[in-house]
PDB file with one MODEL, atoms N, CA, C and O in Angstrom:
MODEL        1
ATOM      1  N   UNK A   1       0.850  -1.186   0.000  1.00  0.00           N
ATOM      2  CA  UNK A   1       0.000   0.000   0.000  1.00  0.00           C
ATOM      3  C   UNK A   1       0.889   1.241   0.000  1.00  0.00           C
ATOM      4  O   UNK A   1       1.744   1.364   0.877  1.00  0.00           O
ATOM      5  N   UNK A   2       0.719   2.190  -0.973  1.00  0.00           N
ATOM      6  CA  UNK A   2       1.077   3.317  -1.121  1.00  0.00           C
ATOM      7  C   UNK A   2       0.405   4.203  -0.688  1.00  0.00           C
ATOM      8  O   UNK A   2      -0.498   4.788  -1.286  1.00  0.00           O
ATOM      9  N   UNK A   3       0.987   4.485   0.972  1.00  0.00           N
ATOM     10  CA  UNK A   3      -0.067   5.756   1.163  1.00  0.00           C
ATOM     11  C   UNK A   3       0.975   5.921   3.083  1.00  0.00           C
ATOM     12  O   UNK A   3       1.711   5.084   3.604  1.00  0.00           O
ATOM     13  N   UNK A   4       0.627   7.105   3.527  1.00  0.00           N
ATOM     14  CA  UNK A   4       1.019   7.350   4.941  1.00  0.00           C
ATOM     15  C   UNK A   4       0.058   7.762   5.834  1.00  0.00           C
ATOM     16  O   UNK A   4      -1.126   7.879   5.518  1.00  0.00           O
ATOM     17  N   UNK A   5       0.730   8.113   7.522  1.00  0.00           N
ATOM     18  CA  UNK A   5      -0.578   7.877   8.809  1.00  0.00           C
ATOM     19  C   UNK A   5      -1.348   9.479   7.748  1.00  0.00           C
ATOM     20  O   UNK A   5      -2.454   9.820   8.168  1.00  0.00           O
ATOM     21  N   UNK A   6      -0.936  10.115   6.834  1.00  0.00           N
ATOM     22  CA  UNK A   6      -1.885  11.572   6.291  1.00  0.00           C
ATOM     23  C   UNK A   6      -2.502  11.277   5.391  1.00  0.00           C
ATOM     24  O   UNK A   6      -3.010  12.230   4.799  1.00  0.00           O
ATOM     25  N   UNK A   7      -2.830   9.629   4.728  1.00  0.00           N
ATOM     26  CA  UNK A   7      -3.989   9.540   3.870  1.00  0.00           C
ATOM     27  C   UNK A   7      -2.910   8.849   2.559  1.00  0.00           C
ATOM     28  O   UNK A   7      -1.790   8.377   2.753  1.00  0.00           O
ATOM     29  N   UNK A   8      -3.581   8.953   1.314  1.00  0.00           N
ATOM     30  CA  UNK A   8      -2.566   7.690   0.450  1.00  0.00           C
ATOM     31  C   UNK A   8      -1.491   9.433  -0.788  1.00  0.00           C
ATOM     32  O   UNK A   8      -1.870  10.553  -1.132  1.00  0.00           O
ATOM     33  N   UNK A   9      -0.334   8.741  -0.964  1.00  0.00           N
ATOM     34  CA  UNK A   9       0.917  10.145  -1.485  1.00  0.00           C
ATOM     35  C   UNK A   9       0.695   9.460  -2.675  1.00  0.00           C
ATOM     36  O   UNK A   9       0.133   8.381  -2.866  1.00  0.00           O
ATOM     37  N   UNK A  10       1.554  10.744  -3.944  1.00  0.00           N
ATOM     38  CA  UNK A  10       1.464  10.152  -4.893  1.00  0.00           C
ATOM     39  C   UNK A  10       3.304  10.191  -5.246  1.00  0.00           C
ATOM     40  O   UNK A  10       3.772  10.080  -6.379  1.00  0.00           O
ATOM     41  N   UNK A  11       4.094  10.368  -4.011  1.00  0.00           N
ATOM     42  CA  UNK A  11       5.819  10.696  -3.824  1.00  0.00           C
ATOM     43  C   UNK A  11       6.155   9.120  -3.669  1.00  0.00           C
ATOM     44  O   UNK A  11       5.625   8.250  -2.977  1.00  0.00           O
ATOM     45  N   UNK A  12       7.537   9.079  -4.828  1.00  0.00           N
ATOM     46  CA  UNK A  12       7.919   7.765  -4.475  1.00  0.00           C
ATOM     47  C   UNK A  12       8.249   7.762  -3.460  1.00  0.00           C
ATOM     48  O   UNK A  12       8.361   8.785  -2.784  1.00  0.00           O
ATOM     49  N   UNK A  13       8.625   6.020  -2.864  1.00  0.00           N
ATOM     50  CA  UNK A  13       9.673   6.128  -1.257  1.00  0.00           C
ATOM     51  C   UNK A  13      11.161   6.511  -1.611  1.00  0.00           C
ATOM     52  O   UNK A  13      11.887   7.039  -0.769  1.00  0.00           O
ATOM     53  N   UNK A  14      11.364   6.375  -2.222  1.00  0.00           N
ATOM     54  CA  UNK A  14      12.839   7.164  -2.728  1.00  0.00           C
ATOM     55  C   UNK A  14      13.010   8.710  -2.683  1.00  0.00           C
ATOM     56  O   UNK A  14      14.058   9.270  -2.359  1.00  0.00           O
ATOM     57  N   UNK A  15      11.977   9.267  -3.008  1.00  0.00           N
ATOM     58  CA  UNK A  15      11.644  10.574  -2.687  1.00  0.00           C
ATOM     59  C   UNK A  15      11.609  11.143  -1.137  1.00  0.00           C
ATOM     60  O   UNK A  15      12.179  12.159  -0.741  1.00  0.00           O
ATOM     61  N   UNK A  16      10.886  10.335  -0.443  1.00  0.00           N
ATOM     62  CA  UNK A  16      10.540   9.999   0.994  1.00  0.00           C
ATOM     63  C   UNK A  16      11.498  10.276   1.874  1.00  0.00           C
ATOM     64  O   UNK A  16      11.633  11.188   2.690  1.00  0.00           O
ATOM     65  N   UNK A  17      12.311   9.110   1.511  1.00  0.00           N
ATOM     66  CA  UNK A  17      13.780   8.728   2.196  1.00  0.00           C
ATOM     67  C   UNK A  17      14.820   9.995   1.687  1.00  0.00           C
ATOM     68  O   UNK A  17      15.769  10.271   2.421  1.00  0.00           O
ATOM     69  N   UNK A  18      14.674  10.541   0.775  1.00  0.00           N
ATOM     70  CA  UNK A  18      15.735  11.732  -0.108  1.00  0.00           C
ATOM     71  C   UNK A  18      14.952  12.645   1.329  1.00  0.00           C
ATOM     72  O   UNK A  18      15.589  12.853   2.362  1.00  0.00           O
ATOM     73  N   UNK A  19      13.880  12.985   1.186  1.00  0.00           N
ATOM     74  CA  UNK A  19      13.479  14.160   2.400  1.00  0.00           C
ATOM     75  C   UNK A  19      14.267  14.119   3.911  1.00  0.00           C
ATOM     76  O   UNK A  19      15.054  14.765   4.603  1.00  0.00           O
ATOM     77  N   UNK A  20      13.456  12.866   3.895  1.00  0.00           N
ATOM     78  CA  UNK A  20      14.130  12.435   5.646  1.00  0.00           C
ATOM     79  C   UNK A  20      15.778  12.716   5.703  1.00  0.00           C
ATOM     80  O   UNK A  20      16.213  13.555   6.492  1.00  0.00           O
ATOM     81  N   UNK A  21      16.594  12.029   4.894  1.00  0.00           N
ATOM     82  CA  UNK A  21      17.671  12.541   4.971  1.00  0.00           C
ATOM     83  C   UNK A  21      18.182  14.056   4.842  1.00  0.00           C
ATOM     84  O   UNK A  21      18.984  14.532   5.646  1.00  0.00           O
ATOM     85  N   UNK A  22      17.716  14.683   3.895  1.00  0.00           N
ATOM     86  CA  UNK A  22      18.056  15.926   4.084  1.00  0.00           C
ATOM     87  C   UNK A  22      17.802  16.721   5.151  1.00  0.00           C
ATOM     88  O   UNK A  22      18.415  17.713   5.546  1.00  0.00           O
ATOM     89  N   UNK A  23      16.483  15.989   5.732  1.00  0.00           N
ATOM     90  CA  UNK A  23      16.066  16.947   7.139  1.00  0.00           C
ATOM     91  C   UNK A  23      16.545  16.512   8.258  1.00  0.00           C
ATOM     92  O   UNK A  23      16.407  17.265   9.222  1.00  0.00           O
ATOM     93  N   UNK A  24      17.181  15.306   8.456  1.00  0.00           N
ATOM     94  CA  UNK A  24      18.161  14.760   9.404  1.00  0.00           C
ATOM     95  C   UNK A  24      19.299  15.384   9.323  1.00  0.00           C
ATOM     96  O   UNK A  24      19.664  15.861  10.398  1.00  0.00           O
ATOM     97  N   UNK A  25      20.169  15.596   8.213  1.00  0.00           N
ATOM     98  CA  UNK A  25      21.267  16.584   8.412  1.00  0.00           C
ATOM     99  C   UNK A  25      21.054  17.772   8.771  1.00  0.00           C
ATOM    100  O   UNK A  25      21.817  18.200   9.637  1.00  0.00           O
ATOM    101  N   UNK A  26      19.821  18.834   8.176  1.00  0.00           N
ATOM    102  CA  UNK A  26      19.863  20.176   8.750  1.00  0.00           C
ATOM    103  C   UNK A  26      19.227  20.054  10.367  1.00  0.00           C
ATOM    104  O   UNK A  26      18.846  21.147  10.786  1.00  0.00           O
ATOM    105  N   UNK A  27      19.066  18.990  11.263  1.00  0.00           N
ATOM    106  CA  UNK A  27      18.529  18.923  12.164  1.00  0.00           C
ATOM    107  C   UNK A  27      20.010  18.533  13.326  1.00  0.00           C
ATOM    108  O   UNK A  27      20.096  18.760  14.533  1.00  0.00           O
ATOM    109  N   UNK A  28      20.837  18.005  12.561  1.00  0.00           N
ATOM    110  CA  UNK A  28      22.155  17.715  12.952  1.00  0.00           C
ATOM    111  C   UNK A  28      22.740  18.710  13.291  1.00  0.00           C
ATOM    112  O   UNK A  28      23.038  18.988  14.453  1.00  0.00           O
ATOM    113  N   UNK A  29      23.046  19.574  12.004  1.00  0.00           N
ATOM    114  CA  UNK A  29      23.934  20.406  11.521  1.00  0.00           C
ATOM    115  C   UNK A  29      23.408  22.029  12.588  1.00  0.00           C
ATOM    116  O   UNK A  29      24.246  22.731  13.154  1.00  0.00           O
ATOM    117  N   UNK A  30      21.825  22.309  12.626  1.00  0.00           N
ATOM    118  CA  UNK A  30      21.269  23.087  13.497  1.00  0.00           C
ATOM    119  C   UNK A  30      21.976  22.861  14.989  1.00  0.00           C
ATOM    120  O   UNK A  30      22.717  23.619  15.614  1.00  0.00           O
ATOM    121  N   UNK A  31      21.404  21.356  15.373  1.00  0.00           N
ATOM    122  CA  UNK A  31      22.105  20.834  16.969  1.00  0.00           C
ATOM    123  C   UNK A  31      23.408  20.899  17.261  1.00  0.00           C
ATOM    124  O   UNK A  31      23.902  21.121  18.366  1.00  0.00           O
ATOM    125  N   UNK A  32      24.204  20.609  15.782  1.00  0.00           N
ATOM    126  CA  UNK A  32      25.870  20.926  16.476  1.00  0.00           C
ATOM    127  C   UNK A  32      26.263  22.762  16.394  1.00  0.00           C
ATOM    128  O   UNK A  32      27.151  23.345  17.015  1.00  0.00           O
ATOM    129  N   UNK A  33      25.328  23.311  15.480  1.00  0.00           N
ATOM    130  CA  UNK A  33      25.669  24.920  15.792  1.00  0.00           C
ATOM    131  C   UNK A  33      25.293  25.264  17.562  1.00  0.00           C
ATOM    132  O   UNK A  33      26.006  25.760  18.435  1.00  0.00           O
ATOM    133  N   UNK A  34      23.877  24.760  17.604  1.00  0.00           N
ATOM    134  CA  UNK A  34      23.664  25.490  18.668  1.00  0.00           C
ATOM    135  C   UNK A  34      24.837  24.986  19.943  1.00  0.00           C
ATOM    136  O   UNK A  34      25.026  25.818  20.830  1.00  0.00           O
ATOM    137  N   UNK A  35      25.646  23.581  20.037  1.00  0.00           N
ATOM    138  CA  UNK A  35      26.200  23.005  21.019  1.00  0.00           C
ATOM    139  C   UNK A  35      27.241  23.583  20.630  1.00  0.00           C
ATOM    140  O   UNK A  35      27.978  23.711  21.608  1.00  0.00           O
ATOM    141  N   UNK A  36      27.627  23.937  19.867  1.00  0.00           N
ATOM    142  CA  UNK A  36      29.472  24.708  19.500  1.00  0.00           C
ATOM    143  C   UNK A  36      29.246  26.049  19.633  1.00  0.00           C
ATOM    144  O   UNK A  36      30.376  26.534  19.688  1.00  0.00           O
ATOM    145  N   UNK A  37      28.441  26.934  19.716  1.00  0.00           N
ATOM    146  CA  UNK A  37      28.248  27.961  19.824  1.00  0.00           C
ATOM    147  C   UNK A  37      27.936  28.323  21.868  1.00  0.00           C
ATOM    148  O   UNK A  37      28.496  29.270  22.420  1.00  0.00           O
ATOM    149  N   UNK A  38      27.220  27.596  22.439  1.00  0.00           N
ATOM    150  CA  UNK A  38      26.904  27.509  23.351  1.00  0.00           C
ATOM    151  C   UNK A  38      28.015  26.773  24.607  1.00  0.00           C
ATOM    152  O   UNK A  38      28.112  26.902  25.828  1.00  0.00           O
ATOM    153  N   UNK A  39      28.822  25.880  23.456  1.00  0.00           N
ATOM    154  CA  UNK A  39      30.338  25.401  24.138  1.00  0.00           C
ATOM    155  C   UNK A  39      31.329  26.415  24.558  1.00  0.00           C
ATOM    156  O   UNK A  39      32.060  26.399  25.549  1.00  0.00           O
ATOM    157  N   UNK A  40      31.193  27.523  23.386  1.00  0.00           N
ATOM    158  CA  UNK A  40      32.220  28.640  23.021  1.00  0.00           C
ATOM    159  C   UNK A  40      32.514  29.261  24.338  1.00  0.00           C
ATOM    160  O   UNK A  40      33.656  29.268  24.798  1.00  0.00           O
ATOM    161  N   UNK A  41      31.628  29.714  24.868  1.00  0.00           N
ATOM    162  CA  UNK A  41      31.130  30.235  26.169  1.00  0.00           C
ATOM    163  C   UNK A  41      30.213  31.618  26.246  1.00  0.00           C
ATOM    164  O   UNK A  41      29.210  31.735  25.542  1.00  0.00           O
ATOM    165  N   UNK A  42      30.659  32.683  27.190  1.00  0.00           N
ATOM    166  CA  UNK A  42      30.237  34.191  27.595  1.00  0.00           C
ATOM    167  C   UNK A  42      30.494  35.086  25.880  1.00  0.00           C
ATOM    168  O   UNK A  42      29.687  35.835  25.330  1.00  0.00           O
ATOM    169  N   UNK A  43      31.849  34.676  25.390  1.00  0.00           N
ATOM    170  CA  UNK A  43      31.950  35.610  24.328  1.00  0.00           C
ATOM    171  C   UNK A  43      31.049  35.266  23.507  1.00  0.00           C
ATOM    172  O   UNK A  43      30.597  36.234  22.896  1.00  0.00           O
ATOM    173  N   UNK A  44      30.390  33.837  23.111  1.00  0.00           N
ATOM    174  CA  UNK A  44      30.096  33.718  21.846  1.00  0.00           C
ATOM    175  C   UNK A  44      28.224  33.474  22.315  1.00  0.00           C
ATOM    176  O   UNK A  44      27.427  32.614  21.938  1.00  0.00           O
ATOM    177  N   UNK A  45      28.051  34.683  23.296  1.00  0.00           N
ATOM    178  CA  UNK A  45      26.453  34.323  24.163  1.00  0.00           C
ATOM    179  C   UNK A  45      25.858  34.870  22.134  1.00  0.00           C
ATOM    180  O   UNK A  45      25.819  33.898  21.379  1.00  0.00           O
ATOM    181  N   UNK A  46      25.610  35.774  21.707  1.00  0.00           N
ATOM    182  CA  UNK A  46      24.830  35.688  20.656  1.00  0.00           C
ATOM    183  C   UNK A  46      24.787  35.154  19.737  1.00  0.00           C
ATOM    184  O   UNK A  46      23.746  34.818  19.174  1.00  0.00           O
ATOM    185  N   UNK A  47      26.178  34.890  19.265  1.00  0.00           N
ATOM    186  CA  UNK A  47      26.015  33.719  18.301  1.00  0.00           C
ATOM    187  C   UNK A  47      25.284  32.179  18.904  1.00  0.00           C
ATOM    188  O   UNK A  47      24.809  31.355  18.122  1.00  0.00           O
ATOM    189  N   UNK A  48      25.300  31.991  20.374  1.00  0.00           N
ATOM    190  CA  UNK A  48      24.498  30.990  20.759  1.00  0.00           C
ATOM    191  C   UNK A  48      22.954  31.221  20.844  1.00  0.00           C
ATOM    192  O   UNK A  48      22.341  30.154  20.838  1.00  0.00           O
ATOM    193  N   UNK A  49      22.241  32.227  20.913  1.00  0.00           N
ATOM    194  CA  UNK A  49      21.185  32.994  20.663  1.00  0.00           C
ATOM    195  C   UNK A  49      20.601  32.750  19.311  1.00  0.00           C
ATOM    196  O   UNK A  49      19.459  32.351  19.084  1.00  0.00           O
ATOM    197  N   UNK A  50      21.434  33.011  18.532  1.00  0.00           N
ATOM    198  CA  UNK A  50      21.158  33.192  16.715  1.00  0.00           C
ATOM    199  C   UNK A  50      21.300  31.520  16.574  1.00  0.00           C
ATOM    200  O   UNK A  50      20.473  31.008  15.820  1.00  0.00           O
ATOM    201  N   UNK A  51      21.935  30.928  17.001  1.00  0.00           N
ATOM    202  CA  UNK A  51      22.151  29.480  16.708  1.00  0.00           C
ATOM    203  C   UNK A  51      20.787  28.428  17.365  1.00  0.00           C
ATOM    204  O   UNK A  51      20.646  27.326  16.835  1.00  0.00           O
ATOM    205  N   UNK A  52      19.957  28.782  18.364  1.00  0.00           N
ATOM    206  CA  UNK A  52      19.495  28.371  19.168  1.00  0.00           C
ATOM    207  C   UNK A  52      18.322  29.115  18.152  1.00  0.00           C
ATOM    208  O   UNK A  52      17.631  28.208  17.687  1.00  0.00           O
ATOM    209  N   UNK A  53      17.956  30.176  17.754  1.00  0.00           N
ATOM    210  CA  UNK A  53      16.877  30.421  17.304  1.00  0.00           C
ATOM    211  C   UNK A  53      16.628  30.063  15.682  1.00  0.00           C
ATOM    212  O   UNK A  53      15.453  29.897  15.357  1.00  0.00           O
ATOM    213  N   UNK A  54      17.497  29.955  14.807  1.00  0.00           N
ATOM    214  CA  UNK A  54      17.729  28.478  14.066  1.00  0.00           C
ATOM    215  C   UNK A  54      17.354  27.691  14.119  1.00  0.00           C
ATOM    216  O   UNK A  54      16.486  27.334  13.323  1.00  0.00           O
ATOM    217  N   UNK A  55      17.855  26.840  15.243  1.00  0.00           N
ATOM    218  CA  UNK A  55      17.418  25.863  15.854  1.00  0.00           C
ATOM    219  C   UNK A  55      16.246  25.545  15.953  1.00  0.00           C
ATOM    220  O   UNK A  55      16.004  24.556  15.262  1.00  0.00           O
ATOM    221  N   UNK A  56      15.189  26.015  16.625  1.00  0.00           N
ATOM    222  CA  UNK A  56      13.980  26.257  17.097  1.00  0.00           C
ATOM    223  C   UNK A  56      13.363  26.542  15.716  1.00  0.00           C
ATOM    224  O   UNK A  56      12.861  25.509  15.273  1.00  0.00           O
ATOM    225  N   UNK A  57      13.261  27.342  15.082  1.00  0.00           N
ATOM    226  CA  UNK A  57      13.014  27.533  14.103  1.00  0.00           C
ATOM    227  C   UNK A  57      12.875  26.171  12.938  1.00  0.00           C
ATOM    228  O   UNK A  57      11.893  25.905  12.246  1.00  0.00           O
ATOM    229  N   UNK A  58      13.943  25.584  12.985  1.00  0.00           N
ATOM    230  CA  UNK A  58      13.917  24.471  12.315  1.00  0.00           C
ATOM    231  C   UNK A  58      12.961  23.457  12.648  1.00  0.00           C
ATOM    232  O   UNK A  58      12.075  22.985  11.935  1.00  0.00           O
ATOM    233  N   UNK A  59      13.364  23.105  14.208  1.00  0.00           N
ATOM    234  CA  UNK A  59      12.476  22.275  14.761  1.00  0.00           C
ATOM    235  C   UNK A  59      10.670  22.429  14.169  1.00  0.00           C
ATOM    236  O   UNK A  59       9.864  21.632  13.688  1.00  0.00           O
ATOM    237  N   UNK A  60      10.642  23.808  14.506  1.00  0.00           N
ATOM    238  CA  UNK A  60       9.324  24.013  14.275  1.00  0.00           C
ATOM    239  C   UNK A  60       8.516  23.861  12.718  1.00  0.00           C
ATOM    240  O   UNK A  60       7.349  23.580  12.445  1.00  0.00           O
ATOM    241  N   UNK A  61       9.361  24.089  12.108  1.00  0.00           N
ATOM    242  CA  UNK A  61       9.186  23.603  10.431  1.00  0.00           C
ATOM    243  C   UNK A  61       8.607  22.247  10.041  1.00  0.00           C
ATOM    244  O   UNK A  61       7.646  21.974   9.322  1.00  0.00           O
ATOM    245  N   UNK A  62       9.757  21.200  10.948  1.00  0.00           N
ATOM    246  CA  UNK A  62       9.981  20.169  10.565  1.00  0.00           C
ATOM    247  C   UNK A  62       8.519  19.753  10.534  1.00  0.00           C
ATOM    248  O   UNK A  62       8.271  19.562   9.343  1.00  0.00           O
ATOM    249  N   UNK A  63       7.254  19.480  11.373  1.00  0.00           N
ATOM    250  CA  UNK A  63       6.309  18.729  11.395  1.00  0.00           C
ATOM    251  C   UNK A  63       5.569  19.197  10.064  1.00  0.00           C
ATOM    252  O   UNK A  63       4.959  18.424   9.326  1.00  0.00           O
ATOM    253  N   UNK A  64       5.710  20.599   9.854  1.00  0.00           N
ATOM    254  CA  UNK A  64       4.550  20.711   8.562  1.00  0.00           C
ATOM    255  C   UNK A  64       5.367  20.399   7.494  1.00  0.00           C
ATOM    256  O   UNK A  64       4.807  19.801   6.576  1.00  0.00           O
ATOM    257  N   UNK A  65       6.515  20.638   7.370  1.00  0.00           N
ATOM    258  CA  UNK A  65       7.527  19.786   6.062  1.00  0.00           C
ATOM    259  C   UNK A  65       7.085  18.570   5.686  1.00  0.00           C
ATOM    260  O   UNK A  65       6.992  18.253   4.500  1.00  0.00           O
ATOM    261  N   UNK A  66       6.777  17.787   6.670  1.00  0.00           N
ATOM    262  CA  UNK A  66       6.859  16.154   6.666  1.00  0.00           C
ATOM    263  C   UNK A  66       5.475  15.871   6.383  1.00  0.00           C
ATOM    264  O   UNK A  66       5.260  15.004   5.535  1.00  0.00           O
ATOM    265  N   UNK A  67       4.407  16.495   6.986  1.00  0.00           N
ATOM    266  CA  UNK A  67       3.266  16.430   6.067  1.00  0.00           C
ATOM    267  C   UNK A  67       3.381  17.278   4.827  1.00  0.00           C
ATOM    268  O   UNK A  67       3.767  16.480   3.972  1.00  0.00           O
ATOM    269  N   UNK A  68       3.296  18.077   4.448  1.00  0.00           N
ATOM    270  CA  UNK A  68       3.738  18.549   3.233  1.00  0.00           C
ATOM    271  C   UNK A  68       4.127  17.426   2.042  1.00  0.00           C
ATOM    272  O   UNK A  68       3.423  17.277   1.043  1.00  0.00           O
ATOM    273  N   UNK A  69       5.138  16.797   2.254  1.00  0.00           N
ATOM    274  CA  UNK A  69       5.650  15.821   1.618  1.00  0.00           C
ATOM    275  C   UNK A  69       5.517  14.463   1.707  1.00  0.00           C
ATOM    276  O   UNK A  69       6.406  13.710   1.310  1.00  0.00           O
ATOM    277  N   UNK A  70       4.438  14.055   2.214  1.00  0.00           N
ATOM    278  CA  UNK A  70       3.966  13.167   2.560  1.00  0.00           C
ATOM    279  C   UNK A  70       2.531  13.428   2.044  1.00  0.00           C
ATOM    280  O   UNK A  70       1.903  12.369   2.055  1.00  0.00           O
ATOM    281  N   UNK A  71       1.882  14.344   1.648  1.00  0.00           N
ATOM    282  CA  UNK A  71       0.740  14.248   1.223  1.00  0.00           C
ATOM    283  C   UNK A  71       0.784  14.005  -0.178  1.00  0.00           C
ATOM    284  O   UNK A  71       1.793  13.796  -0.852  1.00  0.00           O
ATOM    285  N   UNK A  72      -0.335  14.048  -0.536  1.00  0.00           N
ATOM    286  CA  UNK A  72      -1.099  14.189  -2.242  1.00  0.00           C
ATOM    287  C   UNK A  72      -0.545  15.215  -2.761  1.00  0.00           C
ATOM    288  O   UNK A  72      -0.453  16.291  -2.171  1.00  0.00           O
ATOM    289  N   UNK A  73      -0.114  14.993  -3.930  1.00  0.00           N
ATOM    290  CA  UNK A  73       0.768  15.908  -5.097  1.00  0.00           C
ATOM    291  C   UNK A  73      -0.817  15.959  -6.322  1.00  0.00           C
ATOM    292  O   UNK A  73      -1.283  14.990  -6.921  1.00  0.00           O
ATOM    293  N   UNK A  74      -1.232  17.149  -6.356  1.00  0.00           N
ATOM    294  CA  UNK A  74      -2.600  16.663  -7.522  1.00  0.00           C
ATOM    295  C   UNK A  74      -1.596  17.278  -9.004  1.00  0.00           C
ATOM    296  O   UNK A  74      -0.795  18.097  -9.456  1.00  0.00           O
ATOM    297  N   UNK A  75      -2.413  16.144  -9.208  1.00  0.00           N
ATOM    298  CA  UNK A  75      -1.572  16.225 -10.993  1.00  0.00           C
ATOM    299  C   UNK A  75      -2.753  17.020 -12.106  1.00  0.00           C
ATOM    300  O   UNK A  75      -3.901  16.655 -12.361  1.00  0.00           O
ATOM    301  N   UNK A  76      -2.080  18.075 -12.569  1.00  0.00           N
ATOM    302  CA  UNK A  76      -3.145  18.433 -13.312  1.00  0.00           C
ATOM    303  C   UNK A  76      -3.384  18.403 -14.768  1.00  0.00           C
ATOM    304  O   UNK A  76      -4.460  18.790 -15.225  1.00  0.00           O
TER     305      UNK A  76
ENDMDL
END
């Protein structure tokens, strides 16, 4: 069955898996800014700020991304 828990897609799983991965690295790549920035210490408090709100930012994306791309593509 071709379809996800948002009803049946018309995205291959190759497509699927291409998403997930890309959003696993910028979810990485977000988490090691905010931990290297926040490692740095007192000097680098805004760049841990700007890194952390990135962060968050991303996070917050991620759920409507994944439906997004997981839904129905209408073909016209």
């Amino acid at each position: 069955m071709n379809g996800t828990t948002f009803g049946p897609t018309t995205r291959s799983g190759f497509d699927r898996l291409a998403f997930a991965l890309v959003a696993f690295v910028a979810l990485f790549v977000a988490g090691w800014l905010v931990a290297a920035a926040l490692a740095a210490g007192v000097g680098s408090l805004l760049a841990g700020v700007l890194s952390l709100a990135v962060g968050v930012a991303v996070l917050s994306a991620m759920p409507f991304a994944f439906v997004r791309a997981m839904s129905v593509v209408p073909v016209e």
